[in-house]
BABADREN-585813 format. One record per atom (N, C-alpha, C, O): x, y negated, z. Coordinates in steps of 0.1 Angstrom, whole numbers, plus 5000, padded with zeros to 4 digits. Each point is the difference from the previous one (the first is absolute). Layout:
BEGIN
XYZ/...
! end
This chain:
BEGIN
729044723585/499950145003/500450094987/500450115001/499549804987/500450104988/501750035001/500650094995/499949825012/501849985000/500350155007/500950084998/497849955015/500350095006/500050144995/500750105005/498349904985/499650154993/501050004987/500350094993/500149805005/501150034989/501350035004/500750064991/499949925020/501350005008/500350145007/501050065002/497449995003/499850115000/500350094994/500750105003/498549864984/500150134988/501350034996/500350114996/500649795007/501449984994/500150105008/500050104994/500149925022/500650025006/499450174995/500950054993/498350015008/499650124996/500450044988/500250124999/500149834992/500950034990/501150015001/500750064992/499549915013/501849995000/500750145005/501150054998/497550005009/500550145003/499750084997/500350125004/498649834984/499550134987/501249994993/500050094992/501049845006/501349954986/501250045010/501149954996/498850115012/501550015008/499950145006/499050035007/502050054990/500250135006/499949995015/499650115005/500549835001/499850015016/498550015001/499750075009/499349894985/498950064998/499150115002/499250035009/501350044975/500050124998/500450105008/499450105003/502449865003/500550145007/498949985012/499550115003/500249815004/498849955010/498750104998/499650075009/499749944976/499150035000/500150164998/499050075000/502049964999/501050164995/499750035015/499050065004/502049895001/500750015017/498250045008/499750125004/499649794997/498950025005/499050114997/499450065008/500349944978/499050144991/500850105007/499350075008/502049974991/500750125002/500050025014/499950125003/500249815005/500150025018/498650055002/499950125001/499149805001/499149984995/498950135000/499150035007/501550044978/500050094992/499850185015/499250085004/502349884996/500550125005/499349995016/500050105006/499649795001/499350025012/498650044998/499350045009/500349954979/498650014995/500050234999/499650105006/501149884986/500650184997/500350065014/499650115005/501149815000/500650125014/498849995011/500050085009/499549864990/498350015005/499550095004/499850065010/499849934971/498750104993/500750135001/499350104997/502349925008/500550134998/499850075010/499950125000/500249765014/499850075012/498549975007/499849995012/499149984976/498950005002/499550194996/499250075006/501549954984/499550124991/500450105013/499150085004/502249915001/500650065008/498750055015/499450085005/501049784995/498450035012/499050084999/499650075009/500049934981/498850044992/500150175000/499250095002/502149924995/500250144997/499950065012/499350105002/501549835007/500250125017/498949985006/499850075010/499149824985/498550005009/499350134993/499450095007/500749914981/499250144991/500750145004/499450115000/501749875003/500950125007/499950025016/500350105006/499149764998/499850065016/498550055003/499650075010/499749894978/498850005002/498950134999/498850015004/502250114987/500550155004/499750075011/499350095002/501749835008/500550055010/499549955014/500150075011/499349794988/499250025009/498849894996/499949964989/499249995023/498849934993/500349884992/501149935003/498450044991/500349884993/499549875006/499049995007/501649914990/500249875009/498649954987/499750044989/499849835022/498649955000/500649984985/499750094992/501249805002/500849994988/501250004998/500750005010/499950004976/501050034996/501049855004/499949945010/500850044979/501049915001/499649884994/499250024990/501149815016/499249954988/501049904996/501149965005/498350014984/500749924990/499949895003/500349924992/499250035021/500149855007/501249995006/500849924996/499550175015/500750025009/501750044994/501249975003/498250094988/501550114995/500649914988/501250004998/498249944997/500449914985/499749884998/500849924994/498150055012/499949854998/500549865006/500349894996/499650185015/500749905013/501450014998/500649894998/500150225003/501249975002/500849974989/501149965002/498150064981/500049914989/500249855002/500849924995/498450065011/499949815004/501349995008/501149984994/498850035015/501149985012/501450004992/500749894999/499950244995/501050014991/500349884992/501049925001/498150084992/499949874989/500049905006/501049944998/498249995011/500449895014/501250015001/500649914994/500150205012/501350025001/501149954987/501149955003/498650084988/500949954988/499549864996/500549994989/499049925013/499449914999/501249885006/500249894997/500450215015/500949935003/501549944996/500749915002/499250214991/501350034989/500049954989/501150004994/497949955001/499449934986/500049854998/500649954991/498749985021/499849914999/501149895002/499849894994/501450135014/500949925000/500750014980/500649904996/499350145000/500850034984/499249964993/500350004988/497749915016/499749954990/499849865008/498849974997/501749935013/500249935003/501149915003/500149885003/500950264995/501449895001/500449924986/501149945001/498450064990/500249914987/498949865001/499949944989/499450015022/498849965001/501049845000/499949934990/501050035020/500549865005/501550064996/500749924993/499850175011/501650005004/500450014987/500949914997/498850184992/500449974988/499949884992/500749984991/498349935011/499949914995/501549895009/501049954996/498650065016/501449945008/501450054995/501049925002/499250184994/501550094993/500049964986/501150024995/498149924998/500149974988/499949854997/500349944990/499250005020/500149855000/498949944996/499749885001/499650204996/498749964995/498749945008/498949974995/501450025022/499250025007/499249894999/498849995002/502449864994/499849874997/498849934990/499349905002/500950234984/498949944992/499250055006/499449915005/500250194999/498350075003/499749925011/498850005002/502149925007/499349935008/499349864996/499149945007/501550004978/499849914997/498449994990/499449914994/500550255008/498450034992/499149905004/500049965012/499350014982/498449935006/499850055007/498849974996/501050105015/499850075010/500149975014/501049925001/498250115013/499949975009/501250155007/500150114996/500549835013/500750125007/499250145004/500250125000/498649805004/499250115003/499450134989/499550115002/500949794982/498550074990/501650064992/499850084991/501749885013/500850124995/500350105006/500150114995/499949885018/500250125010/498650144995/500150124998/498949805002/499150125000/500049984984/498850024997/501849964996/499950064983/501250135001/500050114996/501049825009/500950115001/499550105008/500450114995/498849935017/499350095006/499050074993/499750125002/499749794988/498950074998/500550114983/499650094993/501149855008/500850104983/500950085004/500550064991/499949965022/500550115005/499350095008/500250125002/498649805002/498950165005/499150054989/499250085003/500949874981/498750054994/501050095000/499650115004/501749894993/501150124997/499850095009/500150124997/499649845012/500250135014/498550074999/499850115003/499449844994/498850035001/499850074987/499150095000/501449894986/500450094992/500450144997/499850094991/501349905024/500350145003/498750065001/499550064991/500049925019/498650095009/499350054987/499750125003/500149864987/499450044985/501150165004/499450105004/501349904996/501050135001/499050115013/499650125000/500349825006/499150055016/498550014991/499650114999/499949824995/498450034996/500550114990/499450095005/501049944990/500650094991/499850155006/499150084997/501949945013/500550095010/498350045003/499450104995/499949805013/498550045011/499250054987/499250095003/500949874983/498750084991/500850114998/499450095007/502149984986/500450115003/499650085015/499650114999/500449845013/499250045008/498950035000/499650125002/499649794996/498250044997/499850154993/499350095002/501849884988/499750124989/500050155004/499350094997/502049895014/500450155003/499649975013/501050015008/498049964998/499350005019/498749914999/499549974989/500250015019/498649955001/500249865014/499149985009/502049954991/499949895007/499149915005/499349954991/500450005020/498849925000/500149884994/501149975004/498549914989/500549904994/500449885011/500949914998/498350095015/499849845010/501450025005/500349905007/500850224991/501450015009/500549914987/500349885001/499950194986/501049934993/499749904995/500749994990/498649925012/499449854995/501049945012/500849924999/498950135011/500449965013/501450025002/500449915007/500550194989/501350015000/500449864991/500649905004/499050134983/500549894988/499449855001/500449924991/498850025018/499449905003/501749995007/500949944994/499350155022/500849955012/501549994990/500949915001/499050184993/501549984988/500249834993/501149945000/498250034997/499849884995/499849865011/500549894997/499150145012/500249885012/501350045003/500849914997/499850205008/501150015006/501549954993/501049975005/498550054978/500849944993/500149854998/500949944995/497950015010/499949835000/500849955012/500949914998/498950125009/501050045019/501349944993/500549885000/500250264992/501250044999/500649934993/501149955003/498250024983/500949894991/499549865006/500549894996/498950105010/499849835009/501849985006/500849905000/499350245003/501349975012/501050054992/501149985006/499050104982/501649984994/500049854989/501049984993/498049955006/499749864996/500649915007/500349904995/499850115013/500749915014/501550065000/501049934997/499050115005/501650074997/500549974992/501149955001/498550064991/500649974983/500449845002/501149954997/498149995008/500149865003/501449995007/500849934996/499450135013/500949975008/501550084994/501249975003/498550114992/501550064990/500849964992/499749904994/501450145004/500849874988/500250084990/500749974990/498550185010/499750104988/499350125001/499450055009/500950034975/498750085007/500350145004/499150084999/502549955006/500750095006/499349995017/499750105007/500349734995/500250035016/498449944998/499949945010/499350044986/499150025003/499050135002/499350025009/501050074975/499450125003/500750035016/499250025010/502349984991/500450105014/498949975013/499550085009/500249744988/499649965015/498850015000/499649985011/499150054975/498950025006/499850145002/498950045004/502150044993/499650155000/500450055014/499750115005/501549775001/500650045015/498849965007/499650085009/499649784988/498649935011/498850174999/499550075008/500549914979/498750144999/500550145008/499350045009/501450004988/500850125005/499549985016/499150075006/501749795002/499949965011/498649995009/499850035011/499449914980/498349995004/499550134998/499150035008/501350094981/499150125001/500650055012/499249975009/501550074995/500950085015/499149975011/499450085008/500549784992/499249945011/499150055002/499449965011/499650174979/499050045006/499850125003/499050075001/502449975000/500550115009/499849965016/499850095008/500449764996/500150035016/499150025005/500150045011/498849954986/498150055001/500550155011/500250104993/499949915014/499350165008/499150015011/500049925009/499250174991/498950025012/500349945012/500950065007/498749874996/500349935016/501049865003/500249945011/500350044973/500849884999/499849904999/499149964993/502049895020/499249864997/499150004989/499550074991/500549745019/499149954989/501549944987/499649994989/501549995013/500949974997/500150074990/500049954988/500250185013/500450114991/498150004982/499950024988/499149965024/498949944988/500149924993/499850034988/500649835017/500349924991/500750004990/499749994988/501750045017/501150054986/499250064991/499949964988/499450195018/500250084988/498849964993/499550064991/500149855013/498549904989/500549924991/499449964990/501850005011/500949894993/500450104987/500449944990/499550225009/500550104993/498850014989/498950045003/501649904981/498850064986/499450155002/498950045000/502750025003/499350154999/498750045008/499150094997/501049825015/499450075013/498949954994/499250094996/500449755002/498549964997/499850104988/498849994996/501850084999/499549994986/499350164999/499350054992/501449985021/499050195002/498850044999/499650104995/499549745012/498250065000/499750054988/499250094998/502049794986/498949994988/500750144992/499550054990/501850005020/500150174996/499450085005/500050124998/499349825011/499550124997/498450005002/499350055009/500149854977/499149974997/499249945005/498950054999/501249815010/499549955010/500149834996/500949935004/498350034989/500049855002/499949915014/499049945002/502050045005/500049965009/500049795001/501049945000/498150035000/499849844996/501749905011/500849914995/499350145019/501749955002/500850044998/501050005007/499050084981/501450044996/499949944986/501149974995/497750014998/500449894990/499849885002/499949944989/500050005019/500849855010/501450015001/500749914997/499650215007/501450005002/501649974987/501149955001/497850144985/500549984992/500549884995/501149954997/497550005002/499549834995/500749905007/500749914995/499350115021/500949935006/501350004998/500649895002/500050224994/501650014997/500249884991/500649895001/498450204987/500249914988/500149884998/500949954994/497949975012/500049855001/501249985009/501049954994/499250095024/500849955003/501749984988/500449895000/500350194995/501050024996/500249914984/500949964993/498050065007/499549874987/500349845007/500649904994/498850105016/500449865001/501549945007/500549905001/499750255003/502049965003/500650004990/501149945001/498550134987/500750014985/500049814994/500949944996/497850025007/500049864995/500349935011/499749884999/500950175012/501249905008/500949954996/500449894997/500250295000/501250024993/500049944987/500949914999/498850104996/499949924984/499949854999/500349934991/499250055023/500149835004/500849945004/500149885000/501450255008/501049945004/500850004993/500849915001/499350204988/501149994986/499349864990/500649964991/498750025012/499649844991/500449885008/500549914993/499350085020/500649935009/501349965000/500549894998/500350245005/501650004996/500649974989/501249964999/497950054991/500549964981/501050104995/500450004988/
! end
């Protein structure tokens, strides 16, 4: 198990030492950033025409809140970019090592197929889960300037962090099957892209057909915990991704050792 936390660490370093990284951790603070601001701008906004309607006629039981108006669709957004992120820190996982030739020693590690697959997983989600430090950042700047309840954003940043276990489970598997890390970013960002849509076919009165898809959708499971809801099957769903796509990754990884 130590082969595994050391293969790991490599792997987490490699993208503290490599500009793809950084512009990563840039790209994300700054998106991030500005969904956090255009918010609070059209939180203030609210705020203002409720104190301006409230002149003019009776005033509503309450104002605007900072659940509804900022917090939730903070999460959701960020879910949303989550998707855009994650293929750029998984396509260097297998395919680069396959483009560089190298794929051969790392296979020849002391290692079980199974305990490289998830070293390489697991040093690519402390990275992802590194970001969210950007997101805890953002919710105490929140605290500061609103009065948030705390059980939503434990709950957003909990579902952030399964959803991200989901997501690099399955650009891990990809990466496996790519012959670099051009077409692998393209093809886990085309699978993700493809799975969030799906939870568009959801509408009032629709199959059971149209349910299922849009359950197969991160975004869709990932709504209750935006909007502050620990929902115990939707983190099954995460977990399930995860493992499932973990163990097609060490298919994959069994059939490129197979082949030689």
């Amino acid at each position: 198990m130590g082969n595994v936390w050391t293969l790991a660490a490599r792997e987490f370093r490699a993208f503290l030492r490599s500009p793809l990284g950084y512009s990563l951790l840039a790209v994300y603070a700054l998106v991030s950033g500005l969904i956090l601001m255009t918010l609070l701008f059209l939180f203030r906004e609210q705020i203002l025409l409720s104190a301006q309607q409230a002149h003019l006629v009776r005033p509503a039981a309450s104002g605007p809140s900072v659940q509804l108006s900022v917090v939730m669709p903070y999460f959701l957004n960020v879910a949303s970019l989550l998707l855009f992120i994650i293929p750029f820190l998984t396509m260097r996982s297998f395919a680069e090592e396959k483009r560089q030739r190298s794929l051969e020693v790392l296979i020849s590690y002391p290692l079980r197929t199974s305990e490289l697959v998830f070293a390489k997983y697991l040093g690519v989600l402390a990275f992802a889960l590194l970001l969210f430090a950007i997101n805890g950042l953002h919710l105490v700047l929140l605290a500061v300037v609103s009065n948030p309840a705390a059980p939503p954003l434990f709950a957003g940043l909990g579902g952030l962090a399964l959803m991200a276990m989901g997501l690099t489970a399955i650009g891990v598997f990809i990466s496996t099957l790519a012959g670099g890390q051009v077409e692998a970013a393209v093809l886990t960002l085309g699978v993700l892209l493809l799975l969030a849509m799906l939870g568009g076919l959801l509408k009032p009165g629709g199959s059971w057909v149209q349910e299922v898809l849009a359950n197969l959708s991160p975004l869709y499971q990932y709504q209750d915990f935006g909007r502050g809801l620990l929902a115990w099957p939707r983190v099954g769903f995460h977990l399930a991704v995860a493992a499932g796509f973990l163990a097609l990754a060490i298919r994959g990884l069994d059939l490129i050792k197979w082949r030689g």
